[in-house]
Wavefront OBJ file of the C-alpha trace (Angstrom):
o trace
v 21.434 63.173 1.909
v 23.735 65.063 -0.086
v 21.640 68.621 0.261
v 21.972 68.075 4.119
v 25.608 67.954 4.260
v 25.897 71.202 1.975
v 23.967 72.902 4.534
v 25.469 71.464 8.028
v 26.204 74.217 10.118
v 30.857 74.285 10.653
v 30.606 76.260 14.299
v 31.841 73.385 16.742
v 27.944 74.947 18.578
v 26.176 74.563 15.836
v 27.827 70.947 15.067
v 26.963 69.692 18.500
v 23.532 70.755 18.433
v 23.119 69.257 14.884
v 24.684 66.166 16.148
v 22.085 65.702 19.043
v 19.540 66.281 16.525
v 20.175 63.154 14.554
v 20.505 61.384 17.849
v 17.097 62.323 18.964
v 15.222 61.969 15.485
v 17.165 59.302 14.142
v 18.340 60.938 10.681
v 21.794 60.639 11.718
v 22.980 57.687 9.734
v 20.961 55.949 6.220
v 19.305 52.868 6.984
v 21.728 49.967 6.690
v 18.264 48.320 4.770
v 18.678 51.318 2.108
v 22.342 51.727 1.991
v 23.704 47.798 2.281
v 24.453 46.601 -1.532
v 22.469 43.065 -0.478
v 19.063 45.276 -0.546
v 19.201 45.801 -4.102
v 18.667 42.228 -4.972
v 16.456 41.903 -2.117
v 12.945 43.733 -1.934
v 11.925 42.760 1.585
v 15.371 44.222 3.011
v 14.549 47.087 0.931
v 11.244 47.307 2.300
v 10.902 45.884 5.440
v 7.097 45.932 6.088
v 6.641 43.708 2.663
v 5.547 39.945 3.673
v 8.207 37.373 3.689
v 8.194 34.034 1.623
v 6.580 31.005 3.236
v 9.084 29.165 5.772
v 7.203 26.084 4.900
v 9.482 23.055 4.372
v 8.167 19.815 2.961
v 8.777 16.863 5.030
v 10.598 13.649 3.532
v 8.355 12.321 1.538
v 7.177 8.745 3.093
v 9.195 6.147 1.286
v 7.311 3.071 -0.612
v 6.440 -0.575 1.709
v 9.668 -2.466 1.423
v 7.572 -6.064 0.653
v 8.261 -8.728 3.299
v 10.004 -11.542 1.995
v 7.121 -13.930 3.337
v 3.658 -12.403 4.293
v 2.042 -13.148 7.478
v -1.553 -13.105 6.226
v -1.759 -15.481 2.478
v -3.183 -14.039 -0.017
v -6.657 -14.618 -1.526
v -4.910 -16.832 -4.087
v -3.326 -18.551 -1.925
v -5.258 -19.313 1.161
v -6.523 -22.175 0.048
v -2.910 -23.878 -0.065
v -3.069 -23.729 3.641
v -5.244 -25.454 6.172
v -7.250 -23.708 8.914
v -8.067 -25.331 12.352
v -12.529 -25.975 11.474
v -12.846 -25.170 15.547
v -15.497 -27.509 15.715
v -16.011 -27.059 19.315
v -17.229 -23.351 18.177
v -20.849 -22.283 18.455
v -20.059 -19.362 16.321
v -18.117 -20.975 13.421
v -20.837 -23.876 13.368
v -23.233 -21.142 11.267
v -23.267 -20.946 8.135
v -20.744 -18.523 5.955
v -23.521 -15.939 4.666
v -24.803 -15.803 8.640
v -21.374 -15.533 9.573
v -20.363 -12.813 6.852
v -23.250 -10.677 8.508
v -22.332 -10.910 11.823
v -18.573 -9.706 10.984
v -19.658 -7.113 8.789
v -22.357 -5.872 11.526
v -19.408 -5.538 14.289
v -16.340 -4.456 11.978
v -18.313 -2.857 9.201
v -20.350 0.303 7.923
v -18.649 3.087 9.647
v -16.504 5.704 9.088
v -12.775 5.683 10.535
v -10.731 8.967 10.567
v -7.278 7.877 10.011
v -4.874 10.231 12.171
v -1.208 10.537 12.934
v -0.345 10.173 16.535
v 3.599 10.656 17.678
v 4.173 6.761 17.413
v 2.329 6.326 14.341
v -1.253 6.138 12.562
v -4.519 5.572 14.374
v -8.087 5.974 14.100
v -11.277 7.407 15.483
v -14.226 6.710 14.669
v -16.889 8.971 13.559
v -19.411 10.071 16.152
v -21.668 12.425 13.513
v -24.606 11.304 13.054
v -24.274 11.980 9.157
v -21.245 10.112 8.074
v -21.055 11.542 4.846
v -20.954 15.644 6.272
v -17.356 16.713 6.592
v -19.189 19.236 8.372
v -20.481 17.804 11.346
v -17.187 16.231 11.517
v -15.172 19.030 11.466
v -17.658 20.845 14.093
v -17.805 17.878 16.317
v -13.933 17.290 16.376
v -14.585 13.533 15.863
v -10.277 12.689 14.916
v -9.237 15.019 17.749
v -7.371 17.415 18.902
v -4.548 18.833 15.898
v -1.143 19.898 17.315
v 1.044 22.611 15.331
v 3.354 19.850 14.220
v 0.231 18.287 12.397
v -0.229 15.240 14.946
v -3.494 14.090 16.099
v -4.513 13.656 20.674
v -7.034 11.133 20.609
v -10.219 12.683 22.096
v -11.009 11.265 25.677
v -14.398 9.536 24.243
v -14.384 5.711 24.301
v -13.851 4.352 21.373
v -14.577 0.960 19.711
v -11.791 -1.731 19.682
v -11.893 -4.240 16.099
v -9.277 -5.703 17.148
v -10.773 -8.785 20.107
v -12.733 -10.662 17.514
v -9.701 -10.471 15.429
v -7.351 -11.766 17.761
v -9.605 -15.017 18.756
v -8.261 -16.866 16.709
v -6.346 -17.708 13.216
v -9.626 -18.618 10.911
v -12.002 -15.808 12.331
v -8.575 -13.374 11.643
v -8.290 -14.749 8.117
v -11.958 -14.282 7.354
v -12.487 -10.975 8.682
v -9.441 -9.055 8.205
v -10.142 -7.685 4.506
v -14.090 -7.433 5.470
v -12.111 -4.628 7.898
v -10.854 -2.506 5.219
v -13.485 -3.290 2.306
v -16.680 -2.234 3.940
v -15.236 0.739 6.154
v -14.937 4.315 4.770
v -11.725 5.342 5.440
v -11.022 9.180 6.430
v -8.287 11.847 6.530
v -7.171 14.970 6.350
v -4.440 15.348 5.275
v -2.080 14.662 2.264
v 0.881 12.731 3.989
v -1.661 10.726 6.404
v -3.081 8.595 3.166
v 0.149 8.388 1.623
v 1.390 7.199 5.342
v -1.116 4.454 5.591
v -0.289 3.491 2.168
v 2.959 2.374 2.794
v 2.481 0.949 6.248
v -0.376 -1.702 5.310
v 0.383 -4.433 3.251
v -0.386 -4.092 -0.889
v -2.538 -6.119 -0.736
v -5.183 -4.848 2.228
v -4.490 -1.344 0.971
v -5.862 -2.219 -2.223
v -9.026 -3.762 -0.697
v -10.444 -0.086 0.687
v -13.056 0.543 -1.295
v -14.535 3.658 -0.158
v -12.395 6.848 0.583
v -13.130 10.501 2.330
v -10.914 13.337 1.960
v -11.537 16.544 4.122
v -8.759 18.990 2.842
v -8.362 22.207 4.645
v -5.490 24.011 3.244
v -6.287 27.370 4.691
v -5.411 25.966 8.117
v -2.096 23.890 6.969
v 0.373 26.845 7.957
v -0.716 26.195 11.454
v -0.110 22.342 11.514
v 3.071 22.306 9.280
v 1.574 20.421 6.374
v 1.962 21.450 2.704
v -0.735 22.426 0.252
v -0.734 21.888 -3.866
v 0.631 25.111 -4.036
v 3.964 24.868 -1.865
v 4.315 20.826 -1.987
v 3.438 20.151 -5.771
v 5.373 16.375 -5.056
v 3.277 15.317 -2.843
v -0.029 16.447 -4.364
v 0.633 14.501 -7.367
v 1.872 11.494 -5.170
v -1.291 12.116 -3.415
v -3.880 11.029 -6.192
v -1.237 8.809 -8.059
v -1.657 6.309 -5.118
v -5.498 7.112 -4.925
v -5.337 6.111 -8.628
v -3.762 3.086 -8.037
v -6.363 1.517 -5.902
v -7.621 -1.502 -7.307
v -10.637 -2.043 -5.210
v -11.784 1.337 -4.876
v -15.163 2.585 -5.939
v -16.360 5.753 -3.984
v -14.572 8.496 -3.119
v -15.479 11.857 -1.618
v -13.820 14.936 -1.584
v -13.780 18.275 0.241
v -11.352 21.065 -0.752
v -10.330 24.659 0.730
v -7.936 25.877 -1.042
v -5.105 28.154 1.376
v -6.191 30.988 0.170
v -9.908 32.012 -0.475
v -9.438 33.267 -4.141
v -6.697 31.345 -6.318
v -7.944 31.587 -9.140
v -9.767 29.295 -11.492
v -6.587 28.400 -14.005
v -4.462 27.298 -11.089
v -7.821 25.366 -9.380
v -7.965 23.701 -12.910
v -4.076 23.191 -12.736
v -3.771 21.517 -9.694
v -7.800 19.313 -9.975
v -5.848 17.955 -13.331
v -4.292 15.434 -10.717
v -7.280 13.890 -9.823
v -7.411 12.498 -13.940
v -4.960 9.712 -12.547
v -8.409 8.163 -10.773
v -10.925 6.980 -12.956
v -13.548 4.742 -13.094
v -15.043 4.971 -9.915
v -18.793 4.549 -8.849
v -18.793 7.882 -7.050
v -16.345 10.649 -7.442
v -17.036 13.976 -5.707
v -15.467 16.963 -5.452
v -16.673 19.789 -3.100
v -15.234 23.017 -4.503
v -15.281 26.625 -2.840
v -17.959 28.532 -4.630
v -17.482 31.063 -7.550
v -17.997 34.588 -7.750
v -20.439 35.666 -10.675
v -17.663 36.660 -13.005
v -15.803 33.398 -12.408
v -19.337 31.092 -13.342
v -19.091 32.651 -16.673
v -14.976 31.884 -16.968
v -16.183 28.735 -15.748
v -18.705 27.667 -18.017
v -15.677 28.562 -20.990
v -13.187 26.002 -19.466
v -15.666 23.054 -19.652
v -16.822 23.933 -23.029
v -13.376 24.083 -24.545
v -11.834 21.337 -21.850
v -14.534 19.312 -21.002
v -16.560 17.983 -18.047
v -14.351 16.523 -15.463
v -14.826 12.771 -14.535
v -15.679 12.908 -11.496
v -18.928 15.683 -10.098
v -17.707 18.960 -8.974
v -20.048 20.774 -6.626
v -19.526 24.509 -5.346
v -20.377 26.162 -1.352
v -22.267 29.092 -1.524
v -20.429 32.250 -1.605
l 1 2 3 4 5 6 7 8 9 10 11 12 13 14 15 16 17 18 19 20 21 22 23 24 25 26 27 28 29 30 31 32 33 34 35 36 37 38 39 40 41 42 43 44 45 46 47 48 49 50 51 52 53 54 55 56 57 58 59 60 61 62 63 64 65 66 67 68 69 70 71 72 73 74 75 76 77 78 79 80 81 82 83 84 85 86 87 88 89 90 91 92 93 94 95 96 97 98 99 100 101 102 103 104 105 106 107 108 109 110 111 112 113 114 115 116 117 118 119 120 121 122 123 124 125 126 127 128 129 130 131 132 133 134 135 136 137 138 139 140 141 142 143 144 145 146 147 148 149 150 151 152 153 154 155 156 157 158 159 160 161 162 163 164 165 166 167 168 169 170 171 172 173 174 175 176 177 178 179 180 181 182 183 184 185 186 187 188 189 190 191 192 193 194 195 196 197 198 199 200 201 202 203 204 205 206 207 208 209 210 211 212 213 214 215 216 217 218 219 220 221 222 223 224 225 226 227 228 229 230 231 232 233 234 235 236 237 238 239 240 241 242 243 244 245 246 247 248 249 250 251 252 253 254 255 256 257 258 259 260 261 262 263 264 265 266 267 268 269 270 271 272 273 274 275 276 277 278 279 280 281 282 283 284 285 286 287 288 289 290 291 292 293 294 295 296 297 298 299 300 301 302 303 304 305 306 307 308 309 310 311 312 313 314 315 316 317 318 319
């Protein structure tokens, strides 16, 4: 800028002309981006085509049950303190308990619920693949439902199946069934703040009777719904798998992981699957993993030999 004022014409003709110049081509004045003291600690005013940080914010985290001070349902411990109307007049509760058990479990039982978040709360779908155990199909057939941007869940317009009548008949069919509900069901979600949601909502003591677990994690789309992933909401990640790890009655567990972008690298993927140490002992633990490139198998193959095999089975999409 310096060479062009040595060589501005003085004429008041040859001023005006050079003045409408810089009006036309825009060299007139520096770019405040280039000139402004702010820029020099900050790249992207500096450049202004470079991408901008994330404007992801993480939520409030869900806070813990507050415990009621007396429980509506007693406990297994404790049921047998109180006394249950034998509804004798009953056709149905005149069976025997192992009949009975099988009925309950063939009406409440054996399927797969996605657990959503609707505006007014959690609810559920349930799965209409006709392989439970592909996140695939589930994902292709849109079995929770339409996503919002704000991460909430529209019920699809399918009818679904309603648990709750047999529940509601009465106070001993209620007490007998209501743990079968959440100990033979595969419960569903996608999301990190959904489980952590539900966790807090049910009582201790029903949460802890879920025994199998299905996790369809899809960071590459979480931008679009306002969720976090491991890599901008590190709190809730670890929350995540520290109440997964807490589960008393769980045994099975599968997982399915895209990670928000399609090549992170195999120290941070090691970095954040460290979390899922906090769950052990399960029956079945899987992990479904993007798949490596040829150079990363052999980078691989070095972490496990130094670090070990994880606990739980990894396996890898094809490229």
């Amino acid at each position: 800028m310096a060479r062009d004022k040595e060589h501005r014409p003085t004429g008041l003709t040859g001023k005006a002309v050079f003045a409408f110049l810089n009006l036309v081509t825009g060299h007139g004045k520096e770019d405040p981006w280039m000139s402004s003291p702010e820029s020099n600690h900050n790249p992207h005013r500096r450049y202004p085509d470079a991408r901008t940080r994330s404007s992801y914010q993480p939520p409030p985290i869900t806070p813990s049950r507050v415990k009621r001070l007396r429980p509506l349902t007693p406990s297994p411990t404790t049921r047998k303190f109180f006394h249950l109307d034998e509804q004798e007049q009953s056709p149905l509760l005149k069976l025997p308990d192992e009949v009975l058990n099988l009925i309950y479990e063939y009406v409440l039982g054996n399927r797969l619920l996605h657990i959503v978040r609707l505006h007014n709360g959690l609810g559920h779908t349930n799965c209409q693949a006709s392989n439970s155990y592909s996140h695939e199909q589930c994902y292709e057939q849109q079995c929770r439902g339409l996503k919002l941007p704000t991460g909430f869940h529209i019920k699809p317009p399918l009818e679904q199946e309603n648990h709750l009548p047999l529940l509601q008949t009465c106070r001993k069919i209620y007490s007998s069934t209501i743990y079968m509900l959440y100990s033979s069901n595969i419960f569903d979600f996608d999301s990190m703040e959904t489980l952590i949601q539900l966790s807090t909502a049910l009582l201790p003591c029903r949460f802890d009777s879920i025994q199998r677990l299905s996790l369809d994690f899809r960071f590459c789309t979480s931008s679009r719904h306002s969720q976090g992933t491991p890599a901008n909401d590190w709190a809730r990640w670890e929350r995540l798998w520290r109440v997964i790890g807490s589960m008393k009655a769980l045994k099975e567990a599968w997982v399915r992981i895209e990670w928000h972008k399609e090549h992170v690298g195999l120290v941070k993927e090691r970095m954040w699957l460290e979390e899922l140490s906090m769950v052990k002992s399960l029956r079945t633990f899987v992990v479904e993993l993007p798949g490596l490139k040829k150079h990363e198998v052999l980078v691989d193959e070095g972490f496990r030999r130094v670090y070990g095999d994880w606990e739980f089975v990894v396996t890898r999409r094809s490229v």
